[in-house]
Backbone atoms as SQL, in Angstrom:
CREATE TABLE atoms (id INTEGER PRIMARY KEY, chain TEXT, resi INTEGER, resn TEXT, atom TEXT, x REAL, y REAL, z REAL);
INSERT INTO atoms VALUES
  (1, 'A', 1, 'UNK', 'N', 1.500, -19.925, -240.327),
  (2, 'A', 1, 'UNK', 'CA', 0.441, -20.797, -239.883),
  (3, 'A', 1, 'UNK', 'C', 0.879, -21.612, -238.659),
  (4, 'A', 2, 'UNK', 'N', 2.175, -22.060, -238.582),
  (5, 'A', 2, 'UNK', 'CA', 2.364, -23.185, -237.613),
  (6, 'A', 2, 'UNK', 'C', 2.546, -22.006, -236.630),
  (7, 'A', 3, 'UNK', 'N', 2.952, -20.770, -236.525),
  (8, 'A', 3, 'UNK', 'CA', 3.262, -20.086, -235.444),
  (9, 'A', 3, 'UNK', 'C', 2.220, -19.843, -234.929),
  (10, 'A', 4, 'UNK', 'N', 1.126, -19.597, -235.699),
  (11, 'A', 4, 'UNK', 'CA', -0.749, -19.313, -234.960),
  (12, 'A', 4, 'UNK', 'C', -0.851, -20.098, -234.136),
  (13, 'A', 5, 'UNK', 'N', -0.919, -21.460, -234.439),
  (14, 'A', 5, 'UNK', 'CA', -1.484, -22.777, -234.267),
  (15, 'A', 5, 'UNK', 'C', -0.266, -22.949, -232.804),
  (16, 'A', 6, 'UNK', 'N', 0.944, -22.811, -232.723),
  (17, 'A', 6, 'UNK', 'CA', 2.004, -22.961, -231.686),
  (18, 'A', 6, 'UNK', 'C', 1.314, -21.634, -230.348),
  (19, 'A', 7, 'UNK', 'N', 0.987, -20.850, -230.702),
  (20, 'A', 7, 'UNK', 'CA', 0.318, -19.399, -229.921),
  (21, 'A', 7, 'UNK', 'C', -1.134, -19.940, -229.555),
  (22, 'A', 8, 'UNK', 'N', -1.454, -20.302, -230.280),
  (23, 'A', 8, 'UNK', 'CA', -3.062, -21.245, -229.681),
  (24, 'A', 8, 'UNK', 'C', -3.074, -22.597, -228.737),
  (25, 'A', 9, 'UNK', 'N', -2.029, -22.573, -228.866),
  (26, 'A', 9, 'UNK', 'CA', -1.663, -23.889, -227.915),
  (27, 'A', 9, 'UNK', 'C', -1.587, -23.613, -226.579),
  (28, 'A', 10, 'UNK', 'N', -0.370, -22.506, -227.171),
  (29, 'A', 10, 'UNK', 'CA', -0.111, -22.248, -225.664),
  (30, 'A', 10, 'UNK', 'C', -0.505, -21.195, -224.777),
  (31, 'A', 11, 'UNK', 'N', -1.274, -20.632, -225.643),
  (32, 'A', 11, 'UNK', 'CA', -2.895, -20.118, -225.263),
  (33, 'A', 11, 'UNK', 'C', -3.482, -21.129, -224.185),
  (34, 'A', 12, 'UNK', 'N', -3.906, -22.055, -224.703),
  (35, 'A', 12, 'UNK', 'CA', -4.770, -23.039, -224.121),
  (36, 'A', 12, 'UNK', 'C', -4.539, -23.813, -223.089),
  (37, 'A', 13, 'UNK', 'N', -2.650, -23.759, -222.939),
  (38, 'A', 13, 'UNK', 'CA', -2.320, -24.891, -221.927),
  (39, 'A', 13, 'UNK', 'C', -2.241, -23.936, -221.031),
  (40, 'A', 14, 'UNK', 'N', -1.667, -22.668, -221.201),
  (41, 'A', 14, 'UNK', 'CA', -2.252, -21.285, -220.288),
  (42, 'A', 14, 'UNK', 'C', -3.133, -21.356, -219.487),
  (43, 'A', 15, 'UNK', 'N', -4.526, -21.177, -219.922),
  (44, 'A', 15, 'UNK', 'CA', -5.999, -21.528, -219.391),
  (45, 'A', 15, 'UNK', 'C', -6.193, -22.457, -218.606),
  (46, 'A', 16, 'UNK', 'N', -5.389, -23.795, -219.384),
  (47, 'A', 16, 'UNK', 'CA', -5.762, -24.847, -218.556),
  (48, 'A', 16, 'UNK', 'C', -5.232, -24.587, -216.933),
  (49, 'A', 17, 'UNK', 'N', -4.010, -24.873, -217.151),
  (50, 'A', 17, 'UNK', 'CA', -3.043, -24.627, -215.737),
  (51, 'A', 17, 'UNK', 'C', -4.061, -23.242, -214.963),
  (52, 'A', 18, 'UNK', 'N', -4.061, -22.254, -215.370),
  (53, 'A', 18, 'UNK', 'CA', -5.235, -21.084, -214.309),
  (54, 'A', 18, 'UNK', 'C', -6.609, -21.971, -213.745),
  (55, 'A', 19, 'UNK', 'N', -6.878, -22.649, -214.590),
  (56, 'A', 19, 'UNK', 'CA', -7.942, -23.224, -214.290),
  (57, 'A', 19, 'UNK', 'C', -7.706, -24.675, -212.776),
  (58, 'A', 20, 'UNK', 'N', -6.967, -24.827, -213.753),
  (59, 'A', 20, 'UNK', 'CA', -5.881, -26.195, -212.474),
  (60, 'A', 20, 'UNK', 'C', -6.153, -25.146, -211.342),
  (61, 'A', 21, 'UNK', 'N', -4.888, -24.365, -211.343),
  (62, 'A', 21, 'UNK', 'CA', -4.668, -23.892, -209.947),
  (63, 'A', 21, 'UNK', 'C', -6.122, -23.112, -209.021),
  (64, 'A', 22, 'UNK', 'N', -7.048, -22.528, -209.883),
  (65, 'A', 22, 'UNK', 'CA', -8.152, -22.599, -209.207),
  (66, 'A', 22, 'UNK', 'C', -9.195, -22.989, -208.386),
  (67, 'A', 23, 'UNK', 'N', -9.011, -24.649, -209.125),
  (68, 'A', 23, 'UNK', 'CA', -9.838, -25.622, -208.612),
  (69, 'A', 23, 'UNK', 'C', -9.068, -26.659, -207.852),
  (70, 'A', 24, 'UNK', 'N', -7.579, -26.024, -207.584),
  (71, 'A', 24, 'UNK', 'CA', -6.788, -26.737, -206.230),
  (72, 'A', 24, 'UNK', 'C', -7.213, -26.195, -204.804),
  (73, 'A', 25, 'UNK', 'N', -7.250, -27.064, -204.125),
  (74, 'A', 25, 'UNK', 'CA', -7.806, -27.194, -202.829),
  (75, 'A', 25, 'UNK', 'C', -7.694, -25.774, -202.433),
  (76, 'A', 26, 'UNK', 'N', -9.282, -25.387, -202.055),
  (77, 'A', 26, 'UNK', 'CA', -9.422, -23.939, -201.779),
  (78, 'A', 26, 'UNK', 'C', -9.004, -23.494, -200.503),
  (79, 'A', 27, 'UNK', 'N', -8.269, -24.775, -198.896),
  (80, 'A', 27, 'UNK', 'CA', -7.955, -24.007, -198.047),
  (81, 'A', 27, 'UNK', 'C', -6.494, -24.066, -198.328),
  (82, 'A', 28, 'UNK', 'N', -6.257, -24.073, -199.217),
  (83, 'A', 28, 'UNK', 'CA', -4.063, -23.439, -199.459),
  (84, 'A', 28, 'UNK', 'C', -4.398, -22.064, -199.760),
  (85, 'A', 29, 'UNK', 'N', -5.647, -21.103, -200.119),
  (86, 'A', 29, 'UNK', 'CA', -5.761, -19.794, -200.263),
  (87, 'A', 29, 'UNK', 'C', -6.306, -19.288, -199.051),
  (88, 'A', 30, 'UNK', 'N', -6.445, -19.732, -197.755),
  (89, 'A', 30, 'UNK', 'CA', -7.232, -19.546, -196.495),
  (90, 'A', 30, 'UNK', 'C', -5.865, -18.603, -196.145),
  (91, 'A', 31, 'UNK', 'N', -6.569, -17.741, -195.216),
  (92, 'A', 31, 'UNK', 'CA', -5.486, -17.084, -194.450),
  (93, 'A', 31, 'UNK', 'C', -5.341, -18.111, -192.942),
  (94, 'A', 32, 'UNK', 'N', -4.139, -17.445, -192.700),
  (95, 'A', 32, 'UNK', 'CA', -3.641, -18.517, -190.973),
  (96, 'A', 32, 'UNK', 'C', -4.628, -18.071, -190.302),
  (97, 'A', 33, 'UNK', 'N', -5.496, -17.156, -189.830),
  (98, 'A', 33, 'UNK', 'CA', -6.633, -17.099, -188.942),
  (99, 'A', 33, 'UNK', 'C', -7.440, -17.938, -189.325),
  (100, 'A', 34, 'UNK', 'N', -8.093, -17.792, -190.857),
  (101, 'A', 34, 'UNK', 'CA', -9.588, -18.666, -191.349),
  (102, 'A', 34, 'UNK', 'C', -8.948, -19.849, -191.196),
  (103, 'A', 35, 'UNK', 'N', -7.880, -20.528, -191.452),
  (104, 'A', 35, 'UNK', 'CA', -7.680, -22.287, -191.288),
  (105, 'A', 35, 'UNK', 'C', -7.859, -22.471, -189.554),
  (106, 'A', 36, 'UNK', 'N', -7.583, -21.920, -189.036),
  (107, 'A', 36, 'UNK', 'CA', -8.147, -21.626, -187.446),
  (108, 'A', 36, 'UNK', 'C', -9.852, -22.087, -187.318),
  (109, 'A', 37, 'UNK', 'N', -10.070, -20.945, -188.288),
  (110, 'A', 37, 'UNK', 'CA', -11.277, -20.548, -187.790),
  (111, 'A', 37, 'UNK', 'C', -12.417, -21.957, -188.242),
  (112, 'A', 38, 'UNK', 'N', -11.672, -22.411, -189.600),
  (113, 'A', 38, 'UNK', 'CA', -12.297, -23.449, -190.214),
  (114, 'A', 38, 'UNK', 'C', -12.425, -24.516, -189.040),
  (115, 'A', 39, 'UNK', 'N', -11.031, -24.656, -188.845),
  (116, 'A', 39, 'UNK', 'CA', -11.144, -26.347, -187.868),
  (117, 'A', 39, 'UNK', 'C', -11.600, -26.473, -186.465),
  (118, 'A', 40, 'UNK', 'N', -12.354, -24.494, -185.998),
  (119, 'A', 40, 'UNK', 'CA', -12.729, -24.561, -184.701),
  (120, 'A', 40, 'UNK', 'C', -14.227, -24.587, -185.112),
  (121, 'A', 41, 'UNK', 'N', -15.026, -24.444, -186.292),
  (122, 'A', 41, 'UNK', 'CA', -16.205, -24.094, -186.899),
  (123, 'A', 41, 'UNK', 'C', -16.544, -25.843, -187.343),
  (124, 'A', 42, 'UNK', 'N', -15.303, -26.469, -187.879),
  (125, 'A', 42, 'UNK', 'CA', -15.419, -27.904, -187.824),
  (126, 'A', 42, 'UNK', 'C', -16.087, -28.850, -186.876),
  (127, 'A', 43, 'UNK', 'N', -15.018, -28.654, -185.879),
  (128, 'A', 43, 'UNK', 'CA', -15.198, -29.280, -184.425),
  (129, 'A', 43, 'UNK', 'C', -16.397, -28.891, -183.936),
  (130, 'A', 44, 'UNK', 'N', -17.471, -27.321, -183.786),
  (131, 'A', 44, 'UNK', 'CA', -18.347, -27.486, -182.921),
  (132, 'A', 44, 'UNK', 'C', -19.318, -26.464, -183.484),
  (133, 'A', 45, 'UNK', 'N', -19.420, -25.941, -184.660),
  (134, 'A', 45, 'UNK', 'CA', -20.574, -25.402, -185.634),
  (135, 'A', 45, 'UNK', 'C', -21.469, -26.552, -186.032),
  (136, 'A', 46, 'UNK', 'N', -20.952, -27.621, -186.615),
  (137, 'A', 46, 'UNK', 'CA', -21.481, -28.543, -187.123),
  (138, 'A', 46, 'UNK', 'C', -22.187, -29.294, -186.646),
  (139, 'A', 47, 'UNK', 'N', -22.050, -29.783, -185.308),
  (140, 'A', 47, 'UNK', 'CA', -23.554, -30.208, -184.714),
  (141, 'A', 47, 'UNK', 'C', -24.370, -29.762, -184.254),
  (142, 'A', 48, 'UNK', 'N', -24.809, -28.363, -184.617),
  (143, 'A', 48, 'UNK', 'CA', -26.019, -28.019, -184.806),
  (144, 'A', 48, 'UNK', 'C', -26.011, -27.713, -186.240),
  (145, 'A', 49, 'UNK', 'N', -25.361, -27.671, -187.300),
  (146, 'A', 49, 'UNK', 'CA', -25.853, -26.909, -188.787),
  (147, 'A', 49, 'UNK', 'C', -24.718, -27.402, -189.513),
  (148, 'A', 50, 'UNK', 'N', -25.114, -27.460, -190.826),
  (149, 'A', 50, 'UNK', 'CA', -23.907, -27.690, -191.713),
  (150, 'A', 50, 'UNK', 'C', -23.843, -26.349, -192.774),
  (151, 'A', 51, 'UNK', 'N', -23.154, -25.873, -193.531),
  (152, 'A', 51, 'UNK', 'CA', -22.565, -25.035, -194.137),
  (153, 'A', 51, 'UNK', 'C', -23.702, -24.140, -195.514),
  (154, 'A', 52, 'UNK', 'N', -24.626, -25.087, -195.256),
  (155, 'A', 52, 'UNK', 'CA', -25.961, -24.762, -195.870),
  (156, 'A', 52, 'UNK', 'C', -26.604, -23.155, -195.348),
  (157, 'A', 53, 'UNK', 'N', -26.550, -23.310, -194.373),
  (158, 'A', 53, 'UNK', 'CA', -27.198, -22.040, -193.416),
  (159, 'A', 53, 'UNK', 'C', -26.187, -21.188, -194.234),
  (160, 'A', 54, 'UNK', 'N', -25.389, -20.793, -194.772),
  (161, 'A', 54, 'UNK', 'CA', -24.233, -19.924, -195.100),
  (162, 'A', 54, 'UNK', 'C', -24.528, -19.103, -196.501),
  (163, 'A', 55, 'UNK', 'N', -25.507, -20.294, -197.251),
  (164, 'A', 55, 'UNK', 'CA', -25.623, -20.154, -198.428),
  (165, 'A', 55, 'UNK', 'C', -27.327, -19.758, -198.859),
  (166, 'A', 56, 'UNK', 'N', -27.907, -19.889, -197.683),
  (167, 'A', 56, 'UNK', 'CA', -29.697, -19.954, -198.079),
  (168, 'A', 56, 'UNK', 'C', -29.711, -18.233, -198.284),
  (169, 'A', 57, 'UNK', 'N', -30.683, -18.336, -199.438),
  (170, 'A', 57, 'UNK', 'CA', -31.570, -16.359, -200.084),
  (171, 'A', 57, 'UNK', 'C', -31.560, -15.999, -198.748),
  (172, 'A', 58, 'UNK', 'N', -32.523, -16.355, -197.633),
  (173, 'A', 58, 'UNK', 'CA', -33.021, -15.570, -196.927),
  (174, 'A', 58, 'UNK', 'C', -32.245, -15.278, -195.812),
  (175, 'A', 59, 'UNK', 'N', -30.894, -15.394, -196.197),
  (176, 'A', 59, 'UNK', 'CA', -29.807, -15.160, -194.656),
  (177, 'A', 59, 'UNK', 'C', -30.299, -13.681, -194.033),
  (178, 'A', 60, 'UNK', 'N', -29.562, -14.023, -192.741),
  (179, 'A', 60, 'UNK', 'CA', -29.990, -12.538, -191.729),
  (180, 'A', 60, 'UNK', 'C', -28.153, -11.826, -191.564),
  (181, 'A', 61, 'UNK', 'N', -27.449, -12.114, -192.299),
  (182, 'A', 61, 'UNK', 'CA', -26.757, -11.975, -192.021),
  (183, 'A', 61, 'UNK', 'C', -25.648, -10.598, -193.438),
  (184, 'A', 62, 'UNK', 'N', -25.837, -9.510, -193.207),
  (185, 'A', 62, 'UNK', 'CA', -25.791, -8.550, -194.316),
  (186, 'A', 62, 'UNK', 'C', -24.898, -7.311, -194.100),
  (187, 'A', 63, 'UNK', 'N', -24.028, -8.059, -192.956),
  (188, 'A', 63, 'UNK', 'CA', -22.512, -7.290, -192.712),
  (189, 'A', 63, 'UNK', 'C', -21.091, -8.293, -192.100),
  (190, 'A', 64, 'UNK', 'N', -20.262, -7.364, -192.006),
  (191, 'A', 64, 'UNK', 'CA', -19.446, -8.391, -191.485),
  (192, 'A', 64, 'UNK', 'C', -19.269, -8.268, -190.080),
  (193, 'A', 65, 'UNK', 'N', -19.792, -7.021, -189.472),
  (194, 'A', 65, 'UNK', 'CA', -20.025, -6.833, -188.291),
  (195, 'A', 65, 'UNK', 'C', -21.320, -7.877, -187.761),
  (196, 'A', 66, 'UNK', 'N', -22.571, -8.138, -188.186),
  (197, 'A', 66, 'UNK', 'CA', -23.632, -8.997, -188.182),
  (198, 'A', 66, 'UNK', 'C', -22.777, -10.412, -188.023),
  (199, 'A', 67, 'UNK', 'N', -22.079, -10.877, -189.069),
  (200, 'A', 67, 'UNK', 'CA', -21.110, -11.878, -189.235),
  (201, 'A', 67, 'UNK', 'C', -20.850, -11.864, -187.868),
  (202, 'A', 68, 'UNK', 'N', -19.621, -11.625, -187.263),
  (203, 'A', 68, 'UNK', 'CA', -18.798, -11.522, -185.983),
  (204, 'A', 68, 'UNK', 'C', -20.204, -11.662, -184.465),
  (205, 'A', 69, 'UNK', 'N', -21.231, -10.483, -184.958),
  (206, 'A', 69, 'UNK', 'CA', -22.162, -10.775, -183.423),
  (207, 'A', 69, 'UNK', 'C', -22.835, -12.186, -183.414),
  (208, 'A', 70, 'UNK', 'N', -22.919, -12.857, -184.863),
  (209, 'A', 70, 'UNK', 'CA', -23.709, -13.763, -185.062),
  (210, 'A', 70, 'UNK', 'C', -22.986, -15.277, -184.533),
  (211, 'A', 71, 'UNK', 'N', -21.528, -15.260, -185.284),
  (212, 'A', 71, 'UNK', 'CA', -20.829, -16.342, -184.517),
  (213, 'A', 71, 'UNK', 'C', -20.547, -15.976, -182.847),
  (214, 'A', 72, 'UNK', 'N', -20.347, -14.899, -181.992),
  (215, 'A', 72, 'UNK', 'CA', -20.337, -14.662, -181.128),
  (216, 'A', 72, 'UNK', 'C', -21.590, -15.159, -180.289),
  (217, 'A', 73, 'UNK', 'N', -22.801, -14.924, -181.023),
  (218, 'A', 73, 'UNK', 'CA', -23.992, -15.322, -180.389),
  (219, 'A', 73, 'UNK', 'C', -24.316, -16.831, -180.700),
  (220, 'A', 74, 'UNK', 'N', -23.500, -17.480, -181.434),
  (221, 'A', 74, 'UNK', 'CA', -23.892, -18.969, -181.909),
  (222, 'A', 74, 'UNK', 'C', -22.693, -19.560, -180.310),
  (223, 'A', 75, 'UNK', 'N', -21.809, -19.086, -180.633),
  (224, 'A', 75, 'UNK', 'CA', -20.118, -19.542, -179.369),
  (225, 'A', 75, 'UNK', 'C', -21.174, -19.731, -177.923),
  (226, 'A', 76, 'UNK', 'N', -21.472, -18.743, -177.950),
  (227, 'A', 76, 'UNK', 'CA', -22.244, -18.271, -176.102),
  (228, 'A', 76, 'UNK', 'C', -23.173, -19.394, -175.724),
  (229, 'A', 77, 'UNK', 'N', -24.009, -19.744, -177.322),
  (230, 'A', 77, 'UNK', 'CA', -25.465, -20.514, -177.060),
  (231, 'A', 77, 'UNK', 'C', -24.860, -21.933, -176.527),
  (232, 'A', 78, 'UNK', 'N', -23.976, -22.080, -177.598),
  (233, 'A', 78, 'UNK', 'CA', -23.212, -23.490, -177.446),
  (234, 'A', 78, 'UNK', 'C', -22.252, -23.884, -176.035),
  (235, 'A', 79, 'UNK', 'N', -22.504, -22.558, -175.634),
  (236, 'A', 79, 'UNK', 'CA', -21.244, -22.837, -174.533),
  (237, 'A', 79, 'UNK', 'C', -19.855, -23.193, -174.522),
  (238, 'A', 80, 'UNK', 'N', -19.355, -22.698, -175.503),
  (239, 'A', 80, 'UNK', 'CA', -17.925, -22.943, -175.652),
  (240, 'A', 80, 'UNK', 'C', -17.087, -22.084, -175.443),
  (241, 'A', 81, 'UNK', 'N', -16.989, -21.234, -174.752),
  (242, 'A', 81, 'UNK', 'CA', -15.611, -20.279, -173.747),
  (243, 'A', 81, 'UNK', 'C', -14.595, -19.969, -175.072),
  (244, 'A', 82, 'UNK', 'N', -15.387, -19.596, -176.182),
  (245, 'A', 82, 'UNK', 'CA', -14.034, -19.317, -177.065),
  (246, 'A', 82, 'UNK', 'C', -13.394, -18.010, -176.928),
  (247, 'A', 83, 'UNK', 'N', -12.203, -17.697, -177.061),
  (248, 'A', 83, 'UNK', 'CA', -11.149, -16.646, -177.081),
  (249, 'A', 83, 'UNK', 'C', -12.015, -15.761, -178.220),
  (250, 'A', 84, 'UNK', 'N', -11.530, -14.085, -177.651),
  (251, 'A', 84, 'UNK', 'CA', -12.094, -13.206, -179.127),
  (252, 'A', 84, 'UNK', 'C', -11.198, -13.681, -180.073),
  (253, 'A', 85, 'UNK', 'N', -10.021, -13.650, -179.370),
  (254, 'A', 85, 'UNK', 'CA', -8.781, -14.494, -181.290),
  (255, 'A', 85, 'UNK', 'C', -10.136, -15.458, -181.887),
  (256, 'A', 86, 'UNK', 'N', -10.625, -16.468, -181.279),
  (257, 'A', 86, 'UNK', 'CA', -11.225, -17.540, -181.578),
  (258, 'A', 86, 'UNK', 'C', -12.333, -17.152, -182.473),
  (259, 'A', 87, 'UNK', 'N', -13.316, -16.095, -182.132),
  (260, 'A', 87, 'UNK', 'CA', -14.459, -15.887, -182.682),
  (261, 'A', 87, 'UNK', 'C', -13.964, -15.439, -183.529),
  (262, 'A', 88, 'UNK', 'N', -12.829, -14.452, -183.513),
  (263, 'A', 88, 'UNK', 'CA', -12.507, -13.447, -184.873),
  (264, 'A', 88, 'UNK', 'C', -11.972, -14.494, -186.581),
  (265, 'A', 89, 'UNK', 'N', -11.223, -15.789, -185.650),
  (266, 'A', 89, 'UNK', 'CA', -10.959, -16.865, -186.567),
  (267, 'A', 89, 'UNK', 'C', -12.074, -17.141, -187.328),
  (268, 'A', 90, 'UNK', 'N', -13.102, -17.733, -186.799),
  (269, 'A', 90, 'UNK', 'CA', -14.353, -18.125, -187.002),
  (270, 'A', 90, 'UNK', 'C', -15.055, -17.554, -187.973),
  (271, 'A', 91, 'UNK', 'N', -14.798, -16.069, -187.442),
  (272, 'A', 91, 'UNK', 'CA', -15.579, -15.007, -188.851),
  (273, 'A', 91, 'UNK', 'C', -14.770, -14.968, -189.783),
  (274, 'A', 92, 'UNK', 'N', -13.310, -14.818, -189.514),
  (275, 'A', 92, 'UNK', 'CA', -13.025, -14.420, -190.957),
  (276, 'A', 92, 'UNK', 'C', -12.875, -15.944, -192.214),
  (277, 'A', 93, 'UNK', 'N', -13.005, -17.089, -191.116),
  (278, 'A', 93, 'UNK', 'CA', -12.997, -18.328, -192.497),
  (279, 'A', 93, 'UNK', 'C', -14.786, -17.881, -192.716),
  (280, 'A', 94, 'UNK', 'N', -15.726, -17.537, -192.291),
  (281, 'A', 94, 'UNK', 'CA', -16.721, -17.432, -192.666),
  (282, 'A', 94, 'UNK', 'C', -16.909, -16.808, -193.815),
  (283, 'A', 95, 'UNK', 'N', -16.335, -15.331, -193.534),
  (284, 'A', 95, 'UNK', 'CA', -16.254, -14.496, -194.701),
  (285, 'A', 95, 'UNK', 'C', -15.655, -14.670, -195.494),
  (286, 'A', 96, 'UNK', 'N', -14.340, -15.271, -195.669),
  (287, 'A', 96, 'UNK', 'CA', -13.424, -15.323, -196.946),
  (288, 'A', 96, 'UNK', 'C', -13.899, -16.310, -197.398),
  (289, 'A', 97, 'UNK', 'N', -14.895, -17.731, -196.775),
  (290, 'A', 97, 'UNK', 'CA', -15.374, -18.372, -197.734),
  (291, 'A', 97, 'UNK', 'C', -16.607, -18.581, -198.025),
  (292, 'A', 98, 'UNK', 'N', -17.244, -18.018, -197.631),
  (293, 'A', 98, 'UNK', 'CA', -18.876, -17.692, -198.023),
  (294, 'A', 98, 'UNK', 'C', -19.486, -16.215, -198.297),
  (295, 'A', 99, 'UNK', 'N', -18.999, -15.276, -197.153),
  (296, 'A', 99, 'UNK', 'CA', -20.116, -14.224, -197.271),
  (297, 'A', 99, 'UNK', 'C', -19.005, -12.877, -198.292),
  (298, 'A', 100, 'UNK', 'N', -17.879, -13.272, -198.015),
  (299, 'A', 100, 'UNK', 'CA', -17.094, -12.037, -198.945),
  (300, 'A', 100, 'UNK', 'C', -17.310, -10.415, -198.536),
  (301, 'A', 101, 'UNK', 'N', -17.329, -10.484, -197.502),
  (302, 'A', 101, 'UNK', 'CA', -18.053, -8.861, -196.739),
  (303, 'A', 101, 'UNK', 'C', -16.502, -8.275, -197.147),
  (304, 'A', 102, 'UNK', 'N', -16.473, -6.865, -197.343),
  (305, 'A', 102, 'UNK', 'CA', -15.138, -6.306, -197.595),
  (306, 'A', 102, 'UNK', 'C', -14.963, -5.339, -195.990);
């Protein structure tokens, strides 16, 4: 009995800790491009849109190629001279944290 009850425990403190490390700050799982891409999407995505557009049913956005022309075509509107490194940053924090395109 006490050995069940010792196996259920540590069952549970198991779970817990997976669960911990899950819900630890999700950019320590960013790759070195997307933390790029995040803090250049920071600086000058955001005053026109916040992170909402990313998440609405009716997105237009249904590849990861679409992804890439779309921040490319958002960079141009805005006028910001970004590097392809730059746009490619851009998409992939997009994708690894919203759209998940493989």
């Amino acid at each position: 009995m006490k050995q069940s009850v010792s196996l259920i425990m540590i069952g549970a403190a198991l779970m817990l800790c997976g669960s911990l490390a899950r819900a630890a700050d999700a950019s320590t799982l960013l790759s070195t491009g997307a933390k790029r891409g995040e803090a250049l999407y920071q600086a000058n995505c955001t005053r026109c849109h916040d992170t909402s557009v990313h998440t609405r049913p009716n997105s237009i956005i249904h590849s990861l190629d679409a992804l890439k022309k779309r921040v490319r075509f958002c960079e141009t509107n805005a006028r910001l001279k970004w590097s392809d490194e730059q746009v490619e940053d851009v998409t992939v924090w997009l994708n690894e944290t919203f759209y998940k395109f493989k």
